[in-house]
C-alpha positions in Angstrom: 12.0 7.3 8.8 15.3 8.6 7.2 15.1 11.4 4.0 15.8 8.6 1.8 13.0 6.2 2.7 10.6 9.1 2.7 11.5 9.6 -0.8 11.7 6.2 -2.0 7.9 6.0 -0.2 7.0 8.9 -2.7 8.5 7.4 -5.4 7.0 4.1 -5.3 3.4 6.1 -4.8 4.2 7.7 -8.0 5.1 4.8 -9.8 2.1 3.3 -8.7 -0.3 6.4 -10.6 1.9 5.8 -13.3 0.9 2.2 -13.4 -2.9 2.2 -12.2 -2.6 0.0 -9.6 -4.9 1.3 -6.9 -4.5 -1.1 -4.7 -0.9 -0.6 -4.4 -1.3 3.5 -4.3 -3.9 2.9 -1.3 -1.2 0.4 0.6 1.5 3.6 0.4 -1.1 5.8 1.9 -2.2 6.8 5.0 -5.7 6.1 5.8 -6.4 9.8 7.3 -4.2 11.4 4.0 -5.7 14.7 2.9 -5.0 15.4 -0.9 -5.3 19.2 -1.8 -5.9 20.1 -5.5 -6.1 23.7 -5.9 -8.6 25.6 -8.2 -11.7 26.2 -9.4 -13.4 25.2 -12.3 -11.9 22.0 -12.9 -12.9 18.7 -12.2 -10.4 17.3 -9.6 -10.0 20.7 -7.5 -11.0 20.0 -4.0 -9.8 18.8 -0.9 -9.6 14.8 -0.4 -9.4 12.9 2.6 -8.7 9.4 3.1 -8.8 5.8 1.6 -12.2 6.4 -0.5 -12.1 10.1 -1.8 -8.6 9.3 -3.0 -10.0 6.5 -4.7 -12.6 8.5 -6.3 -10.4 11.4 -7.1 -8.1 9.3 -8.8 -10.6 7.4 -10.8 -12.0 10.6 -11.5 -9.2 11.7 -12.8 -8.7 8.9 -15.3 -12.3 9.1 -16.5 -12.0 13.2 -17.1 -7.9 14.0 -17.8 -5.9 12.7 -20.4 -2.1 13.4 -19.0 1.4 12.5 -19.9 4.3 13.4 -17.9 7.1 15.2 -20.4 10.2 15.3 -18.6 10.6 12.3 -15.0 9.9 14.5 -11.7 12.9 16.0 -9.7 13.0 14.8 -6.2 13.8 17.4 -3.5 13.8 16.1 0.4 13.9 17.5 4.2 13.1 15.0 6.6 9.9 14.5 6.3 8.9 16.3 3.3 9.4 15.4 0.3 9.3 18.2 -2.6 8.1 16.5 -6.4 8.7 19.0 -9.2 7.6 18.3 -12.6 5.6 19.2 -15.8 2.3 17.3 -17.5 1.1 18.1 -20.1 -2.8 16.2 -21.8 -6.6 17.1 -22.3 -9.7 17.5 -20.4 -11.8 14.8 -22.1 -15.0 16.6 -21.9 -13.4 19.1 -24.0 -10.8 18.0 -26.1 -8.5 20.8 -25.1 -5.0 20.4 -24.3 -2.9 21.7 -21.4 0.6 22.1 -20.0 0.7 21.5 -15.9 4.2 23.0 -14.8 3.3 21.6 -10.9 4.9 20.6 -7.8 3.3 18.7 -4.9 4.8 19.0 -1.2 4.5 15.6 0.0 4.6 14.5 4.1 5.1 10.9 5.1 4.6 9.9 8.1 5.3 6.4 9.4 6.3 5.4 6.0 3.2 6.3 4.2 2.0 9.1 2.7 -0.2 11.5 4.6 -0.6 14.7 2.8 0.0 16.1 -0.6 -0.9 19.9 -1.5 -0.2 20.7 -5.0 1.0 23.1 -6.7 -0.7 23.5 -10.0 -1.0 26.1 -13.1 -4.9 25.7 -12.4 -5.4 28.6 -14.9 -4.1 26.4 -17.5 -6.3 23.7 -16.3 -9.6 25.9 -15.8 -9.2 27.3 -19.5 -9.0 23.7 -20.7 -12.2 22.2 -18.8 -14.2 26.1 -19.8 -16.9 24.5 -22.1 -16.7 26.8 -25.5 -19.8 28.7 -25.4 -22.2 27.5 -28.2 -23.9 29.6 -30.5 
């Protein structure tokens, strides 16, 4: 696949986040992906693999993480890889705390879908938002 079809592959899985629509997300993927989210206490760290753990990661996400993105994600490609850069910011439900995500996530497609993402995260930022305040 050419540099420009990899990204265009990206950006329609983003756009497809951005919209909710699982289905389509799971048709840009491959079924062997592995999704890497970095970090520790937080509820979407962990390493994901295939069809069904990205479904529950991402439904996870929208039942614990309340997230806009605050500027549109710069596009950076090499062959295969595709480099997204960009900045979220939101609230851990459970907690009501905000955050501020400055993140990047180094994308591989292969055979025009999308077959592993490792991201790039501030998970301090996300930790101290998901830390439950100690009650007293």
């Amino acid at each position: 696949m050419s540099t420009e079809t990899n990204v265009r592959t990206v950006k329609d899985f983003f756009a497809a986040i951005g919209r909710g629509d699982k289905a389509g997300l799971l048709a840009l993927v491959a079924e062997d992906i592995a999704w890497i989210i970095p970090g520790e206490d937080w509820p979407l760290a962990g390493t994901h693999r295939g069809h069904a753990e990205v479904a529950a990661v991402l439904q996870k996400a929208s039942e614990e993480v309340e997230m806009t993105y605050t500027q549109p994600p710069e596009f950076v490609a090499q062959g295969d890889r595709v480099l997204v850069v960009g900045v979220a910011t939101g609230k851990i439900k459970a907690t009501n705390k905000p955050f501020k995500d400055e993140w990047v996530f180094d994308i591989t497609v292969r055979d025009g879908k999308v077959a592993h993402i490792q991201e790039y995260i501030d998970t301090q930022a996300l930790a101290r938002a998901s830390q439950m305040d100690a009650k007293t």
